[in-house]
MARVOKE-211210 format. One line per field, with one value per residue (C-alpha): residue number from 1; residue in one letter; x, y, z. Coordinates in nm, 4 decimals, always signed. Example, Ala and Ser with C-alpha at 12.3 -4.5 7.8 and 13.67 -1.06 7.14 Angstrom:
% residues 2
nr [1  2] .
rest [A  S] .
px [+1.2300  +1.3670] .
py [-0.4500  -0.1060] .
pz [+0.7800  +0.7140] .
% end
This chain:
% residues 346
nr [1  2  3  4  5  6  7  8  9  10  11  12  13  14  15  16  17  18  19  20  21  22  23  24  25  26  27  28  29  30  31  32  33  34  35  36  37  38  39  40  41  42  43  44  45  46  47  48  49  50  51  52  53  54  55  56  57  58  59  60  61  62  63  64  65  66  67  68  69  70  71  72  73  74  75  76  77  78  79  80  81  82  83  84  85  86  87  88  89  90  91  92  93  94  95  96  97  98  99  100  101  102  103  104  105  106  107  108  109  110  111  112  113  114  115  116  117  118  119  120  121  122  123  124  125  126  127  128  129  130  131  132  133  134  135  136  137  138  139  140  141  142  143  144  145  146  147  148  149  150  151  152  153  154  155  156  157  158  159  160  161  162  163  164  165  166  167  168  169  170  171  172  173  174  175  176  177  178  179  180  181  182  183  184  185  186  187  188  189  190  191  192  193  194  195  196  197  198  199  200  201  202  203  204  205  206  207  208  209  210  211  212  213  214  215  216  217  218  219  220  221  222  223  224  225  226  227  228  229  230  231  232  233  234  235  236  237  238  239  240  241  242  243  244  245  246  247  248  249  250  251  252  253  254  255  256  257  258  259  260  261  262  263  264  265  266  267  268  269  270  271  272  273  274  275  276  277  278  279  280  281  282  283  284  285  286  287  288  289  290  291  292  293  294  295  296  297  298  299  300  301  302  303  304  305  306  307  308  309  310  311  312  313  314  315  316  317  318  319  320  321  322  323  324  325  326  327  328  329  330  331  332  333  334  335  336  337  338  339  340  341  342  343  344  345  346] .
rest [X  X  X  X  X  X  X  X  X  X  X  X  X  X  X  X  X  X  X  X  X  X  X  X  X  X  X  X  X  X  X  X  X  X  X  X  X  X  X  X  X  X  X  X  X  X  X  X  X  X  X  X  X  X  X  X  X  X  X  X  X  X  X  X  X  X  X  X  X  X  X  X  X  X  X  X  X  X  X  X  X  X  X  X  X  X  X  X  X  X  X  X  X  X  X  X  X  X  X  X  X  X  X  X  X  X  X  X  X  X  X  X  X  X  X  X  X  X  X  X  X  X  X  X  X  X  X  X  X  X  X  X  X  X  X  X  X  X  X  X  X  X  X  X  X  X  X  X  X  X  X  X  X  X  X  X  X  X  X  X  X  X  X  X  X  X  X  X  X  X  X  X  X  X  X  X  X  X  X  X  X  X  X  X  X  X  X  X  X  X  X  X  X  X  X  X  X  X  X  X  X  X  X  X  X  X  X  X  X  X  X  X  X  X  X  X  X  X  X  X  X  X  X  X  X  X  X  X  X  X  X  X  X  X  X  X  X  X  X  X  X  X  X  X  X  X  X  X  X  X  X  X  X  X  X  X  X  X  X  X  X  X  X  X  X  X  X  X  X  X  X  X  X  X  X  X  X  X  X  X  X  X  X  X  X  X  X  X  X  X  X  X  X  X  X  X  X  X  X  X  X  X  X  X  X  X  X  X  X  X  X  X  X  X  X  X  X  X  X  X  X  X  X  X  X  X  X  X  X  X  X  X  X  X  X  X  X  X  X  X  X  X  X  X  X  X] .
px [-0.1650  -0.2566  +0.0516  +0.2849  -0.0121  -0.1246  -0.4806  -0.4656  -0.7041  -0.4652  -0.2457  -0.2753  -0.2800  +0.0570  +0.1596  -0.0331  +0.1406  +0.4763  +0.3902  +0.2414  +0.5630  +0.7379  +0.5804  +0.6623  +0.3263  +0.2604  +0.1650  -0.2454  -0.2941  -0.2754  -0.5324  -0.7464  -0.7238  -0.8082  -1.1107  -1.1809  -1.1560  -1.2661  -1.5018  -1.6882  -1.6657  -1.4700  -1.2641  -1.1238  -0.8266  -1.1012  -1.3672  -1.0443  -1.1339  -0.9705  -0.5940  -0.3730  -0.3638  -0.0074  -0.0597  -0.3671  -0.1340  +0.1380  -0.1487  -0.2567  +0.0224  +0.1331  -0.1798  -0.5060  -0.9022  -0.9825  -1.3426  -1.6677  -1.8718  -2.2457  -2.3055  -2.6560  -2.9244  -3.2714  -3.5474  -3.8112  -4.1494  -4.1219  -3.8696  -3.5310  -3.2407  -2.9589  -2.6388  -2.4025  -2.0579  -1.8042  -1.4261  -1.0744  -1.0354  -1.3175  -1.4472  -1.7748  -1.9653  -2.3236  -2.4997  -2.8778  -3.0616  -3.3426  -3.5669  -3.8262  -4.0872  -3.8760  -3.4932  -3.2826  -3.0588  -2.7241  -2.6328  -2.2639  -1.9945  -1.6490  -1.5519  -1.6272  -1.7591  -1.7073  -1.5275  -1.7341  -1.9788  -2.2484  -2.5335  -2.8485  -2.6583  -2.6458  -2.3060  -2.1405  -2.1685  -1.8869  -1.5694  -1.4032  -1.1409  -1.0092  -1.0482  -1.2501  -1.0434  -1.0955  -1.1628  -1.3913  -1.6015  -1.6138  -1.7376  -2.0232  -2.1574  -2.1331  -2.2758  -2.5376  -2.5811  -2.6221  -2.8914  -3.0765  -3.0529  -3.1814  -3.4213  -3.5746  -3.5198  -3.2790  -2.9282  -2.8855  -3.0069  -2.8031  -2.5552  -2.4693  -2.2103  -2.4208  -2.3468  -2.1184  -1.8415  -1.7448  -1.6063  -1.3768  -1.1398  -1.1079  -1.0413  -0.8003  -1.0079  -1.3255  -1.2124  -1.0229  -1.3319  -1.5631  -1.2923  -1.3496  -1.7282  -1.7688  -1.4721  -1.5449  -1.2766  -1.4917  -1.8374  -1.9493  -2.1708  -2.2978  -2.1695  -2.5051  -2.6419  -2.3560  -2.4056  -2.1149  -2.2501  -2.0565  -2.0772  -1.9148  -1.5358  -1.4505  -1.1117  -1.2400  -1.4898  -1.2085  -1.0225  -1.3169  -1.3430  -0.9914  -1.0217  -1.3155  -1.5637  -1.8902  -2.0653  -2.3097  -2.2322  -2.4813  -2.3924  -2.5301  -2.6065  -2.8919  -2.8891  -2.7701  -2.6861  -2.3775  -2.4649  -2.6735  -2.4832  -2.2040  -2.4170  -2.5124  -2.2331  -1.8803  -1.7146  -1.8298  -1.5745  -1.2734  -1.5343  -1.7236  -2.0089  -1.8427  -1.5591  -1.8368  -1.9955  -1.6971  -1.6162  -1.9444  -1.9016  -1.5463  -1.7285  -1.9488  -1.7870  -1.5440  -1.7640  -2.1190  -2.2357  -2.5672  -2.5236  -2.7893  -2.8381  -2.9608  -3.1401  -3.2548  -3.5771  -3.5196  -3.8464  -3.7929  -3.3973  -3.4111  -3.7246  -3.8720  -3.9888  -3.6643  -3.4708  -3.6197  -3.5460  -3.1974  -3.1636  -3.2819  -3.0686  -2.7859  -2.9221  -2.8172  -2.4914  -2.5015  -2.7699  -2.9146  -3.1802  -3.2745  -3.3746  -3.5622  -3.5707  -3.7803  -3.5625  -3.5131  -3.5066  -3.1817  -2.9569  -3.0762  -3.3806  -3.3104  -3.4565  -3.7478  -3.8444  -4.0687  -4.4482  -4.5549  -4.7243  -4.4028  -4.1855  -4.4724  -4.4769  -4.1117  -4.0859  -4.3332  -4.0997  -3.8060  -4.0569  -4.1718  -3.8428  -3.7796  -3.5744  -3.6081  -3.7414  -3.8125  -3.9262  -3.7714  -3.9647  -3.7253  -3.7053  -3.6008  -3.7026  -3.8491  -3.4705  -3.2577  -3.1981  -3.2966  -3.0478  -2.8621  -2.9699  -2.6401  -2.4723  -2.3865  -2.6994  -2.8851] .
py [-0.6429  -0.3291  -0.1549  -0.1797  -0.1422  -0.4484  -0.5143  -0.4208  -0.6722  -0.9902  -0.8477  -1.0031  -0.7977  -0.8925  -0.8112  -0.4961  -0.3979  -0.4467  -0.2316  +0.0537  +0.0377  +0.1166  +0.4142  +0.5091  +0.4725  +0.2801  -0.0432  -0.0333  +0.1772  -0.1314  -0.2077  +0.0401  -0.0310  -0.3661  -0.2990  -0.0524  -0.3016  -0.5914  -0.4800  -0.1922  -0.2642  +0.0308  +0.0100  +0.3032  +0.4878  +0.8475  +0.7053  +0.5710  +0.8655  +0.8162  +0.7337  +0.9890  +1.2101  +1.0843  +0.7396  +0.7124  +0.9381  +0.6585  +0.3532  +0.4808  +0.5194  +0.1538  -0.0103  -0.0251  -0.1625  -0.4161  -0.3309  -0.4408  -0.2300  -0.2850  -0.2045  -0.3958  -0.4982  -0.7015  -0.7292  -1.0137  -1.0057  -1.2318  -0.9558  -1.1260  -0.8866  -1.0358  -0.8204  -0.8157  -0.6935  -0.5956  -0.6528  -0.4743  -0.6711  -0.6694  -1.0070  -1.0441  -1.1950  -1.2086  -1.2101  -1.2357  -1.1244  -1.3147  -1.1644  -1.3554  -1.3197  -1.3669  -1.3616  -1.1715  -1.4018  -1.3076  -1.5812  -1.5273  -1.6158  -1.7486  -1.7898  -1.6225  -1.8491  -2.2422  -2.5106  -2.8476  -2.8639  -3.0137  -3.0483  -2.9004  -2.5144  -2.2185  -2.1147  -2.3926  -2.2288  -1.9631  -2.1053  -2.0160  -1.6476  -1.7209  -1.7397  -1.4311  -1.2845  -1.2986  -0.9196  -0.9778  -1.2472  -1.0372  -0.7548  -0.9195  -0.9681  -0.5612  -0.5104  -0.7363  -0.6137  -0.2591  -0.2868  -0.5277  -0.2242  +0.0429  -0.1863  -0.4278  -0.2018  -0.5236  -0.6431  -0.9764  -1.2712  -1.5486  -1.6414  -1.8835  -1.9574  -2.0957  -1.9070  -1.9072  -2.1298  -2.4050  -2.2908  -2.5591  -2.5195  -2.1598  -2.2880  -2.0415  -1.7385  -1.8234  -1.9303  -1.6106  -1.4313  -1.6376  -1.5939  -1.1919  -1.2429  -1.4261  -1.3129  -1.0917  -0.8735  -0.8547  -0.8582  -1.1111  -1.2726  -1.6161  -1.9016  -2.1006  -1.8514  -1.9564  -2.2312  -2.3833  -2.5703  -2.8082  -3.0335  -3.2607  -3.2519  -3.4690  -3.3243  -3.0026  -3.1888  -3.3417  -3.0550  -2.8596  -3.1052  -3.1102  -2.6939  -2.7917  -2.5146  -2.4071  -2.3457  -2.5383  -2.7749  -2.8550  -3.1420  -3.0774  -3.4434  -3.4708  -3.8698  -4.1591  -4.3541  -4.3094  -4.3323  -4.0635  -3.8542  -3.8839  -3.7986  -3.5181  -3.3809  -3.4927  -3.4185  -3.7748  -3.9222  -3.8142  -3.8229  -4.0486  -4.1545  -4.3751  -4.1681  -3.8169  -4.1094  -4.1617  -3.8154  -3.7198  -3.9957  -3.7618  -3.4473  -3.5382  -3.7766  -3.4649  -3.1596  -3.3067  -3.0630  -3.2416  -3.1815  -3.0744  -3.2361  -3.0570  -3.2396  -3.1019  -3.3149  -3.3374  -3.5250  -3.9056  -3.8866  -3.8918  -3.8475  -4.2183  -4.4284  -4.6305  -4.2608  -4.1817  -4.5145  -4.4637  -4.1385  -4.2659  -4.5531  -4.3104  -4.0602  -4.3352  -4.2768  -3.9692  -3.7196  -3.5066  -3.2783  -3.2444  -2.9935  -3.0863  -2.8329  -2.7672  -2.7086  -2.3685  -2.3426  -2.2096  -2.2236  -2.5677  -2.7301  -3.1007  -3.0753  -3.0625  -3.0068  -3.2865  -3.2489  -3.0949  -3.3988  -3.6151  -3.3877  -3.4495  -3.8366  -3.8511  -3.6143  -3.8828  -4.1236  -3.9879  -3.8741  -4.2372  -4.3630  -4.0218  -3.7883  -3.4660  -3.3233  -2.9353  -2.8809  -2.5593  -2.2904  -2.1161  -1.7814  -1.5143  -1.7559  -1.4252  -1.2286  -1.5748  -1.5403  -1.9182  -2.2030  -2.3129  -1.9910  -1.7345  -1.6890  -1.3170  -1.1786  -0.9175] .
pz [-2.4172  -2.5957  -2.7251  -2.4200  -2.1639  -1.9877  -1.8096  -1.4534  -1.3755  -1.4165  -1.1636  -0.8156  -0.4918  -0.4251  -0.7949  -0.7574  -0.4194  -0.5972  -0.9046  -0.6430  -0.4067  -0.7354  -0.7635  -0.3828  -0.2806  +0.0481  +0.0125  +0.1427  -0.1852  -0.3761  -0.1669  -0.2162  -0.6301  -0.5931  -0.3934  -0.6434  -0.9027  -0.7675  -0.4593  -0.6832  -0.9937  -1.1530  -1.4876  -1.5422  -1.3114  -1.3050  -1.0494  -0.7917  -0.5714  -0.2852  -0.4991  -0.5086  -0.8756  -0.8901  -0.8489  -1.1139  -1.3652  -1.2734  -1.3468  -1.6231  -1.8339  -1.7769  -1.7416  -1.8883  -1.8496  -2.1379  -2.1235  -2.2966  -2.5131  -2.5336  -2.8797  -2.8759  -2.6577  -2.7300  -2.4804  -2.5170  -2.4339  -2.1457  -1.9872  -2.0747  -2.1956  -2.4127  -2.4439  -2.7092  -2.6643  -2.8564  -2.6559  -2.7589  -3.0322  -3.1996  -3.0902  -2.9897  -2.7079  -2.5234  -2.1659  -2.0856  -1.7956  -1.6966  -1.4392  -1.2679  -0.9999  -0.7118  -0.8841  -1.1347  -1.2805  -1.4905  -1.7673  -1.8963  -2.1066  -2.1124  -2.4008  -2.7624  -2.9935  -2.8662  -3.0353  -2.8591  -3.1819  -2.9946  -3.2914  -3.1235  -3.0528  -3.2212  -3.0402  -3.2169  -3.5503  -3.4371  -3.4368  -3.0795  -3.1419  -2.7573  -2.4014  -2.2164  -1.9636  -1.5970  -1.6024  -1.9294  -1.7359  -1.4481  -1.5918  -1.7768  -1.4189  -1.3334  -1.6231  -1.5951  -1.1916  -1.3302  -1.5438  -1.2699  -1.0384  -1.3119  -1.5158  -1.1880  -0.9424  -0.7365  -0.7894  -0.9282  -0.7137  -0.9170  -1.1863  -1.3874  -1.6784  -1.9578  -2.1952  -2.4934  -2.4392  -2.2114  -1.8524  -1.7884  -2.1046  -1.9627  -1.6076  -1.4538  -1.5758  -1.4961  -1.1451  -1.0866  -1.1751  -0.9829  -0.6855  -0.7076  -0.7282  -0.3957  -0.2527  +0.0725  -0.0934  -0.3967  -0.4598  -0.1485  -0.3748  -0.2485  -0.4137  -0.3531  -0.5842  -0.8913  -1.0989  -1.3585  -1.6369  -1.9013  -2.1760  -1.9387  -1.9426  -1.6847  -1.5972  -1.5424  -1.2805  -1.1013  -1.0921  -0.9135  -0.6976  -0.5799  -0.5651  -0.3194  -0.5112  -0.3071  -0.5934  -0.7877  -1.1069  -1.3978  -1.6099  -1.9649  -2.0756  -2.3273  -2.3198  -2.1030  -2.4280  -2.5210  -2.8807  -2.8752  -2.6710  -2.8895  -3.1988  -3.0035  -2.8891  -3.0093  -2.6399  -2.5782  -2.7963  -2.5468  -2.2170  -2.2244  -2.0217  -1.7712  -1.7738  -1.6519  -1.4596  -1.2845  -1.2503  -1.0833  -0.8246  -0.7238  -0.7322  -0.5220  -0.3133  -0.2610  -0.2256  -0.1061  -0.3998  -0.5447  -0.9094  -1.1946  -1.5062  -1.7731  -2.0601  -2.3730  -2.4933  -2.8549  -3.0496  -3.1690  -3.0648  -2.6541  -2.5344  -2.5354  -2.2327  -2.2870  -2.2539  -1.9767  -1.7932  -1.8644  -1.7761  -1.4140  -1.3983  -1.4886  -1.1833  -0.9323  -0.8891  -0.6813  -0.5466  -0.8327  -0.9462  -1.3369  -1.5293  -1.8807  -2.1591  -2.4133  -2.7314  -2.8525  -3.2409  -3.3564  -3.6562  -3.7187  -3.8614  -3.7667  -3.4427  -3.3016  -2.9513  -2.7545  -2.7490  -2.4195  -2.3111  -2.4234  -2.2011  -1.8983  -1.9301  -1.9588  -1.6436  -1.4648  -1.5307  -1.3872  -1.0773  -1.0609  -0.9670  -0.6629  -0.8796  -0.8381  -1.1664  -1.3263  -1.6739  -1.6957  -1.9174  -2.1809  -2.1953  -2.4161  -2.6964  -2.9796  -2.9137  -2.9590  -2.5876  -2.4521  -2.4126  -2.7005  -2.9379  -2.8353  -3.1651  -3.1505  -3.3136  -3.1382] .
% end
């Protein structure tokens, strides 16, 4: 809420048909709002063309556009763009564009700030303000689309939610938003082209699984040992490793969805021979591919990242025993762009 004016974007169709009937309007005008909202992108009541003067007037004095403000952007040498925005409360929040040969890829947020603590991110130094909205999520995507378009000359090719925050302790938003993004009354967007990544709550897993999602899921595991994991990243201590173990199995089992693990190689803490062999014995359970990542200095000095030819032996490992492995090359590293560095500084 702002004042007595509510977002227009958490309003439903049918919620939005009720509010335009109201106003004596007939009822495919609520329609034609939504698609404005949700099919082109518009937040604000002006650039509804085709909606009456009336009706707009009507809109806009009960309803309002929560929008993001860009109020800084950094572009690396590499090409990557990060995005800082400011929202309508002053809290802030970031989204990086990563453009690549044959791909523009969006990398948003869902939350601001993000309360999981895991040791080896710089996002875990701002203490979580709140949820982002479904609108706010949503719009980091247009936002991110537009500047594809005017910078790369292409929309974007993929998403995924990486950024700050984890996506399954803001469930309902970031599925609403993801809805409007593939929806064919939204943006059409493919979901083959989404990825969801988390620390690995394993009720949020289920819970995708029941909702039968098309998109894909990245696990973010950073060690098979529960030990380390746990000294890693304190989510292990109420899911642990069985438990996202088990969890997988369901997603899986439930969506045919072959999941992505993504593993940070950290020097002298995960990335030994014995690691590695793990890691594959923990890639059984279900059809996978794995990303390893270099690490990307942050707000901490107590890690270091993995010699190159560490990361290659421990990548012939995995290979050795027919996973499918990527040692994915960070980018946006010099503007605090590349995994684990978004901590609102741009």
């Amino acid at each position: 809420m702002t004042g007595q004016k509510t977002d227009i974007r958490t309003l439903n169709l049918k919620e939005l048909e009720q509010v335009v009937s109201g106003y004596n309007q007939p009822a495919f005008r609520a329609k034609q709002v939504f698609e404005w909202i949700w099919k082109k992108g518009i937040n604000n009541f002006e650039g509804m063309t085709n909606i009456p003067d009336q009706l707009r007037k009507n809109l806009s004095e009960k309803f309002i556009f929560l929008t993001l403000d860009e109020i800084n952007r950094a572009e690396s040498t590499d090409g990557t763009i990060k995005l800082l925005f400011s929202l309508h409360d002053d809290k802030k929040t970031e989204c990086v564009l990563i453009p690549s040969e044959d791909r523009v890829t969006a990398c948003i947020s869902s939350q601001t700030g993000c309360n999981l603590g895991c040791k080896f991110c710089s996002t875990a130094g701002i203490k979580k303000a709140r949820d982002l909205s479904a609108g706010e999520i949503f719009e980091q995507f247009i936002a991110s689309d537009n500047l594809s378009v005017a910078k790369f000359g292409r929309p974007l090719s993929n998403l995924v939610l990486m950024g700050m925050g984890e996506p399954l302790l803001n469930y309902e938003n970031v599925m609403n938003a993801v809805e409007k993004i593939i929806s064919p009354t939204g943006l059409n967007f493919s979901p083959q082209r989404i990825t969801l990544s988390t620390a690995g709550i394993t009720a949020g897993i289920r819970k995708l699984a029941d909702d039968d999602v098309k998109f894909n899921l990245a696990i973010s595991l950073h060690a098979a040992n529960e030990k380390i994991r746990q000294g890693l990243m304190p989510v292990t201590n109420s899911n642990t490793i069985e438990d996202l173990k088990k969890a997988i199995i369901y997603f899986h089992k439930k969506t045919g969805t072959r999941v992505t693990y993504e593993y940070l190689m950290l020097k002298d803490i995960n990335d030994s021979a014995v690691h590695a062999s793990e890691f594959a014995e923990f890639c059984k359970i279900t059809p996978c591919k794995i990303n390893l990542i270099e690490y990307n200095p942050g707000d901490f000095d107590v890690f270091k990242s993995s010699a190159p030819e560490t990361i290659i032996r421990f990548s012939e490992i995995l290979k050795s025993k027919n996973l499918i492995v990527n040692i994915r090359k960070s980018r946006g590293k010099d503007i605090s762009a590349a995994c684990g560095q978004l901590a609102n500084k741009c």
